[in-house]
C-alpha positions in Angstrom: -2.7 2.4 51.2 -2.0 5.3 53.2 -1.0 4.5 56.8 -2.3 7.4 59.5 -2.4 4.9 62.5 -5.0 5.7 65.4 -6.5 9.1 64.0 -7.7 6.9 60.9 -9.2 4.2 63.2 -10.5 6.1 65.5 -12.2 8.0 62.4 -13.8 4.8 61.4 -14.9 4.1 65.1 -16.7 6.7 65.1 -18.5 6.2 61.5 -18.7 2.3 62.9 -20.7 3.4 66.3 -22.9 5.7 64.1 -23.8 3.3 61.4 -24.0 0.1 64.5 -26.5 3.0 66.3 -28.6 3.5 63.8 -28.2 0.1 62.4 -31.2 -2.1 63.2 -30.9 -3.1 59.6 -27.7 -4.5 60.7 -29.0 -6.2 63.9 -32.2 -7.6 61.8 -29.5 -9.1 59.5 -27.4 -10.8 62.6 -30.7 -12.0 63.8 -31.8 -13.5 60.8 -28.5 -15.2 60.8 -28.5 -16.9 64.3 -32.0 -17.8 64.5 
Protein backbone atom coordinates (compact mmCIF):
# COMPACT_ATOMS: atom_id res chain seq x y z
CA UNK A 1 0.00 0.00 0.00
CA UNK A 2 1.13 3.28 -0.73
CA UNK A 3 1.92 5.43 2.28
CA UNK A 4 1.06 9.49 1.69
CA UNK A 5 0.59 10.14 5.46
CA UNK A 6 -1.88 13.07 6.54
CA UNK A 7 -2.87 14.35 2.81
CA UNK A 8 -4.42 10.67 2.40
CA UNK A 9 -6.23 10.81 5.78
CA UNK A 10 -7.27 13.94 5.63
CA UNK A 11 -8.68 12.94 1.98
CA UNK A 12 -10.68 10.19 3.59
CA UNK A 13 -11.89 12.67 6.43
CA UNK A 14 -13.37 14.48 4.25
CA UNK A 15 -15.18 11.59 2.06
CA UNK A 16 -15.95 10.19 5.84
CA UNK A 17 -17.78 13.65 7.07
CA UNK A 18 -19.66 13.60 3.66
CA UNK A 19 -20.82 10.15 3.58
CA UNK A 20 -21.46 10.48 7.97
CA UNK A 21 -23.52 13.91 6.68
CA UNK A 22 -25.54 12.47 4.47
CA UNK A 23 -25.65 9.21 6.15
CA UNK A 24 -28.96 8.69 7.98
CA UNK A 25 -28.70 5.30 6.46
CA UNK A 26 -25.82 4.92 8.51
CA UNK A 27 -27.33 6.34 11.74
CA UNK A 28 -30.66 4.15 11.19
CA UNK A 29 -28.24 1.21 11.05
CA UNK A 30 -26.41 2.29 14.54
CA UNK A 31 -29.85 2.74 15.87
CA UNK A 32 -31.07 -0.50 14.95
CA UNK A 33 -28.08 -1.82 16.66
CA UNK A 34 -28.36 -0.24 20.09
CA UNK A 35 -31.95 -0.39 20.59
Amino acid sequence: MLRRGKPAFASFGKWFKNEYDQGEYFIKIIDKLTN
